[in-house]
N, C-alpha and C positions, 0 to 999 in steps of 0.2 A: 534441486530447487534452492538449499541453501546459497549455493554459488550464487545464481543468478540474483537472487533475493537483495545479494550483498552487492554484489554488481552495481544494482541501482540504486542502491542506498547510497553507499560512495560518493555514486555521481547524483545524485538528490541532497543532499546531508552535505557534500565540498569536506574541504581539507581541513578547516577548522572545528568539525565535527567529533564529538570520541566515541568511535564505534567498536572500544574494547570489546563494555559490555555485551555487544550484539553479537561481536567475530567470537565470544567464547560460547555464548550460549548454543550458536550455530555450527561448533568446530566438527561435530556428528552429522550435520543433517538438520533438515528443520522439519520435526515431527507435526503430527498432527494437533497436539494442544498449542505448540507456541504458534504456528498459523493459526486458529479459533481465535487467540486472544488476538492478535494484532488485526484481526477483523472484525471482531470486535467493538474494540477500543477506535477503529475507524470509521465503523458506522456509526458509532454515540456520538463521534462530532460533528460527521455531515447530517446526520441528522439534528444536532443542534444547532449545525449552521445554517440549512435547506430548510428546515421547518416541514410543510407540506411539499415540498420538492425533491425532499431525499429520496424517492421511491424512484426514484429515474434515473440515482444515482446507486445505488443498492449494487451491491455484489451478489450476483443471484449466482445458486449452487446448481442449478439444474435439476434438481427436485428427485433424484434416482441416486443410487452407487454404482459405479463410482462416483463422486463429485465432478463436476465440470463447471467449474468457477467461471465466472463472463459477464462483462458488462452488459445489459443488453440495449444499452446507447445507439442510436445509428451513428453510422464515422464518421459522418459528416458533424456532428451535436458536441465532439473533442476538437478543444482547441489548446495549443500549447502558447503561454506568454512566457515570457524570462521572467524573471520574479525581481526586486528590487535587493530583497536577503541574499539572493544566490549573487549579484553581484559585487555585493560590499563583502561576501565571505573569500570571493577568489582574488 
């Protein structure tokens, strides 16, 4: 998980980014406390950005153990824009 994790951070975050801190914390693996926090700390902001609409945005665990993390968006409701950051960083 940590591979992938970093994968898209990379290519999310660009070359001007410093993902020391992140490539060391991860150099093990990414256990289960530092994924809780970065989930976190992502629902506090869509939730302060959604307001009452965060809930459709929500990382739901699938409620049993194992966890099964998933958006449960329909696919059609995800849309990808370029961002105006990610072009002035490349």
């Amino acid at each position: 998980w940590a591979q992938r994790y970093l994968r898209e951070y990379r290519h999310i975050a660009g070359r001007m980014a410093d993902l020391e801190a992140t490539e060391r914390a991860l150099k093990n693996g990414m256990d289960g406390e530092y994924f809780s926090m970065r989930k976190s700390k992502l629902e506090r902001r869509l939730k302060a950005a959604l307001g009452p609409a965060f809930d459709a945005y929500r990382i739901h665990d699938g409620g049993v153990r194992p966890r099964r993390y998933a958006l449960t968006l329909m696919p059609d409701a995800v849309r990808f824009i370029e961002d105006v950051a990610f072009k002035e960083a490349s």
